[in-house]
Every structure is written in structure tokens, then in C-alpha cells.
C-alpha positions in Angstrom: -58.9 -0.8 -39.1 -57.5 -2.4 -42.1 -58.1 0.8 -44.0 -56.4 3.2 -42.0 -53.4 0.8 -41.6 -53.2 1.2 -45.5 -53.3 4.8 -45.4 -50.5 4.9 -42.9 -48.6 2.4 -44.7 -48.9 4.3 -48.1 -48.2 8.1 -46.9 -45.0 9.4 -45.9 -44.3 9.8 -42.4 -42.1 12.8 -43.2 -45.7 14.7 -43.5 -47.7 13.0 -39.9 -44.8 11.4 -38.0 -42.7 13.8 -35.8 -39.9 11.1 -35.6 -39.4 11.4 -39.4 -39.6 15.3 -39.7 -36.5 16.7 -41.7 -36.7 20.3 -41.1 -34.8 22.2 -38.6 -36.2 22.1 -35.1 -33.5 24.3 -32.9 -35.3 21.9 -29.4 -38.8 22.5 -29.9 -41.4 20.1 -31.1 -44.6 22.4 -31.2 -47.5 21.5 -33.6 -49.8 24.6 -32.5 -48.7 27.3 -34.0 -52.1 28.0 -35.8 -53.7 27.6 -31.7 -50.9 29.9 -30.5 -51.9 32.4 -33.2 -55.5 32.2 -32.7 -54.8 32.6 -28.9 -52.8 36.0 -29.3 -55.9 37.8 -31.6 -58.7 36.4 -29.5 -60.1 39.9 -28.9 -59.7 40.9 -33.0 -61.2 38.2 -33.9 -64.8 39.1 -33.7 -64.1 42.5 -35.5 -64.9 43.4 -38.8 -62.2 42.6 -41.2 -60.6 45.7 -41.6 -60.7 46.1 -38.0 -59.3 43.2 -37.4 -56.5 43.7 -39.4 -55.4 47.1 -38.4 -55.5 45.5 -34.6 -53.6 42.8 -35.6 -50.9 45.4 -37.1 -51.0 47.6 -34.0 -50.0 44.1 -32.0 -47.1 43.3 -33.9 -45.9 46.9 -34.4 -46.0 46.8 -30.3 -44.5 43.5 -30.2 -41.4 44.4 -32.5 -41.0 48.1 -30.5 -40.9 45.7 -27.0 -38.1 43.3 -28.3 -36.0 46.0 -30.3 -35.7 47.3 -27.0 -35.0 43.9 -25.4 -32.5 43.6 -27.8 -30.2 46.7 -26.8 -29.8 45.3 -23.4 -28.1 42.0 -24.4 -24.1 41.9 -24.3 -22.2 38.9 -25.0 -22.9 36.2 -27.8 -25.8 34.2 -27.2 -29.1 34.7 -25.4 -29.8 34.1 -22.3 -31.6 30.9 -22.2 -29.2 29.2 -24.4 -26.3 30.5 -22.7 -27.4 28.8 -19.1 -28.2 25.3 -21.1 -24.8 25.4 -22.8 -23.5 26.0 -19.3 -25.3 23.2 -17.8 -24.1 20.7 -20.9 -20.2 22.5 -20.3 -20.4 21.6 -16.5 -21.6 17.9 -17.2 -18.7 17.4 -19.9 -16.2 17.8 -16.8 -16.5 14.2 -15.5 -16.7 12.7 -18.9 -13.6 10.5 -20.6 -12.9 10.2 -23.9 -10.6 8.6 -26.3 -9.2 10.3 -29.8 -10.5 8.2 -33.3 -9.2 10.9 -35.5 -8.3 15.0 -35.7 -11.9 15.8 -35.8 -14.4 12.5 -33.9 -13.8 11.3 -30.5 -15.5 7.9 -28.6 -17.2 9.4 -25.4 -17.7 7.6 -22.2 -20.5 8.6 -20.4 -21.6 6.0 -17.0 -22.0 2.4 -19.2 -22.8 4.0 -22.3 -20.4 5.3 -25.0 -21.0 7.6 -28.1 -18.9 8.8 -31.1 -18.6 12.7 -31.5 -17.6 14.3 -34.9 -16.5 17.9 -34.7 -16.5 18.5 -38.3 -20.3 17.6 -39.2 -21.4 18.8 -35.6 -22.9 15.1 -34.5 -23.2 13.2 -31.8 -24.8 9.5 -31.5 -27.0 10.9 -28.6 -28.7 12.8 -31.4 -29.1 15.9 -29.2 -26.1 18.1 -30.9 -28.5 17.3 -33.9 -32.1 18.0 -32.4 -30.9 21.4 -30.5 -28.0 23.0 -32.3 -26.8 22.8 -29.1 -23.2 21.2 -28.3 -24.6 18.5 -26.1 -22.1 17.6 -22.9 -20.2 14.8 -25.1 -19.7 18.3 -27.5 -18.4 19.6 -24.9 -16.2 17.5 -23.6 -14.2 17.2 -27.0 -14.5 20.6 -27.7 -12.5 21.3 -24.7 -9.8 18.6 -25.6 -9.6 20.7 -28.4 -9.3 24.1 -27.4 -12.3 25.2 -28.9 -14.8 28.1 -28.2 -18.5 26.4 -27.5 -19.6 29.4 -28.7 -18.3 28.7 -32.1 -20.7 25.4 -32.8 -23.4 26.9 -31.8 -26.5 27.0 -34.4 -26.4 31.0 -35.7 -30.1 30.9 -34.7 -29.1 31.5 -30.9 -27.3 34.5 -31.5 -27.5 37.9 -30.0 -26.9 39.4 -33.7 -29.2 36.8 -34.8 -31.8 37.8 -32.7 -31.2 41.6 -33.3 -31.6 41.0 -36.9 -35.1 39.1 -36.5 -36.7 42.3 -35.0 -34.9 45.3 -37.1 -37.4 46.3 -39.1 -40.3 48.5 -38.0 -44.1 49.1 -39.3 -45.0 52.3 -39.9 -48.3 54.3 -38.5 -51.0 54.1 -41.2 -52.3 58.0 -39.5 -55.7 58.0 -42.1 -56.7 53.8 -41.5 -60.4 55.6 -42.4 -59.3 56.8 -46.1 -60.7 55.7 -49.0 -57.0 54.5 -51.2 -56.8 53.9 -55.0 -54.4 51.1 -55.2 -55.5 50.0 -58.2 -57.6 50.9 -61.3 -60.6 48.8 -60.4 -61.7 48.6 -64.3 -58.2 47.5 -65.8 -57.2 45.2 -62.7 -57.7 41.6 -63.8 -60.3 39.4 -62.4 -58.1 37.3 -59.8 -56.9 40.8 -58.3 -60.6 40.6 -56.4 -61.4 38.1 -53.2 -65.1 37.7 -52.8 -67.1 36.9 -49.6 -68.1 33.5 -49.4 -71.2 32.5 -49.9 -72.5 31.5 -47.0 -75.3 31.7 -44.1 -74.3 33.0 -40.4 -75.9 30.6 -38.0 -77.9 31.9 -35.2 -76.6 32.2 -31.9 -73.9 33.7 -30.5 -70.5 32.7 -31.9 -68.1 30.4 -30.1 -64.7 31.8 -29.0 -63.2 28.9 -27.6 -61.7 25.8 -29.5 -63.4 23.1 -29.6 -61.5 19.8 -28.9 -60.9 17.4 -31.5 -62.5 14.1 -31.2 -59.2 12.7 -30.6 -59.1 14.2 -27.2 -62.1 14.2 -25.9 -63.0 9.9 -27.0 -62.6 8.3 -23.9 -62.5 4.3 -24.7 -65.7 2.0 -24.1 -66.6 -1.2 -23.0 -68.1 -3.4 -25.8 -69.7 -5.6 -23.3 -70.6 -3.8 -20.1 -70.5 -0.1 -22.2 -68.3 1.5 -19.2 -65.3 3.5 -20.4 -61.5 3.1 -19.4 -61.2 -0.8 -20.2 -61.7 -3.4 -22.9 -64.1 -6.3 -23.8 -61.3 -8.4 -22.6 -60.2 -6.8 -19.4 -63.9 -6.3 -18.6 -64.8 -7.5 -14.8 -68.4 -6.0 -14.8 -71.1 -8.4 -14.5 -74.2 -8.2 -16.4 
């Protein structure tokens, strides 16, 4: 498709390519956060509005109650996940040989395969230090030449304190959801204060609840010659 070559050509892949992203992504490569969402208020979601959004605020209240308390239970530095990966990556640095470049980057051997290690800009050639904020094993290794903690390059985001300090703050009971509030003087308030409804129709029937698949996943590719999916015209052994 000559036009959607053009199109691909033309955009930036920093917005459709994950390859290219340049955010932060702490291990994780998730693109469903809206599915993940939707998947959490599945039973608000046929509510009224207001409904909806006082049940949605009773879920998150109850979510950030459930984790404050998780949070008073953890000791140490880092959470609990991330400490048994970084254990893993320390334990794998122990058979690994290295040679010195300068005060701060090292030349790792690992099996046939060598890669360079800077201390200072936390990188490693594997690219894993980079993707994970994670000392990878080749970290690890040179770290310990060092006589530095591990805990020290790890990304702030893993931290106890960190983590402690995401869910510190509480919502408050709303005790009269049913009162009638003036937040506003409705005369003097100016005209993009107000959301209308849109304007449109409900169709009949009852409403879907699942997701429907894009077409993406659910094309299956045909035959042009026999019509049969799973092969090509050219790979195509149907007679007809």
C-alpha cells in the first residue's frame, strides 16, 4: 500500500513505534492502559453518571486505604519484586570478568560477547540498565569492583519511600453524595464552565459490555486464488 508506506515514512515513529519511544519505561511496555481502566469499572459503567462517579471514588478511596496499609509492612529499601530481580542480576555478575577503561566505565565479558559499562551515566551496551532502571548483571559486576551499594543506582521509582509517597494522600467521605451544592453562581459563571450532553440517539438493544476486537486482530489472511485463509496466492496448493 503505497499510501500507507507514505504515512509511515512521513510520521514520527516516536508517536506509533515502541522501539523509538523516549519516555521512561521502568521494564514495562504496556499500551492498555485505557483496557486496564475500562476492566476495573466494568460494573460502574452502566450507571448513571453521578453514580458512576461516586463508585469510581469509593474504588480508589478503597484502593489507596489497601496499599497505605501494604506500605507499613515494608522494611528495607526497595520493594519486593525489584529486590529478588536485583538479586538475581547480583548473583549472575559473580562469574563475570571485566577489565578497567577508566575511574567510572568498565569492558564486561560475558560468554563470547563483551559490553562497555559507565557508572557515571548508569549505561550499559546491553541496554537493559537503560530500559529497567535496573543495574543489569554487567552493573553489577562493576559495581562490586567498586565497592558500591546496588541499592544506590537504582531508579528512585523502586523505592520503599517512593512507593509510600505514591499512596499518602487519602479521599475524604462525601457523607450527603444526594445534596443539592452551589459551587458556582449558575448566572455569572461563563459559558465554557457548562458540559452539555451530546446530542445523540441511544440505539436499541441492550448495550455491549465487552470490547470489541479491533480489525487488526480478528483479520485472518485469505487466499486470492482458492479464498482459504492462512496462505498466499503464491504459496497456494488448492486446486480449483
Amino acid at each position: 500500500m503505497p499510501l500507507a508506506a507514505s504515512f509511515i515514512s512521513n510520521s514520527d515513529p516516536n508517536h506509533w513505534a515502541n522501539a523509538y519511544f523516549s519516555g521512561e519505561r521502568w521494564g514495562i511496555v504496556n499500551n492498555n492502559q485505557a483496557e486496564n481502566w475500562n476492566g476495573w469499572v466494568k460494573d460502574a459503567r452502566s450507571l448513571p453518571v453521578p453514580s458512576m462517579i461516586d463508585h469510581i471514588r469509593i474504588k480508589i478511596m478503597e484502593m489507596l486505604v489497601k496499599r497505605q496499609g501494604k506500605s507499613l509492612a515494608m522494611t528495607g529499601i526497595l520493594c519486593k519484586k525489584i529486590l529478588k530481580r536485583l538479586t538475581i542480576n547480583h548473583m549472575a555478575s559473580r562469574s563475570l570478568k571485566y577489565c578497567r577503561s577508566s575511574s567510572t566505565a568498565f569492558e564486561v565479558y560475558d560468554e563470547d560477547k563483551s559490553y562497555k559499562v559507565d557508572l557515571q551515566y548508569k549505561t550499559c551496551s546491553c541496554k537493559a540498565w537503560q530500559l529497567e532502571k535496573l543495574p543489569c548483571k554487567h552493573a553489577c559486576a562493576c559495581l562490586e569492583s567498586k565497592g558500591y551499594s546496588v541499592y544506590e543506582f537504582v531508579d528512585p521509582c523502586f523505592h520503599i519511600d517512593t512507593y509510600k509517597q505514591v499512596y499518602q494522600f487519602t479521599i475524604n467521605p462525601i457523607p450527603s453524595f444526594d445534596e443539592d451544592f452551589d459551587l458556582y453562581d449558575a448566572c455569572n459563571a461563563p459559558p465554557d464552565v457548562f458540559v452539555n450532553a451530546p446530542d445523540s440517539r441511544t440505539r436499541p438493544g441492550r448495550r455491549k459490555t465487552k470490547r470489541i476486537p479491533s480489525e487488526v486482530q480478528t483479520r485472518k489472511l485469505k487466499c486470492t486464488r482458492c479464498g482459504k485463509p492462512g496462505h498466499n496466492r503464491r504459496t497456494c496448493t488448492q486446486p480449483i
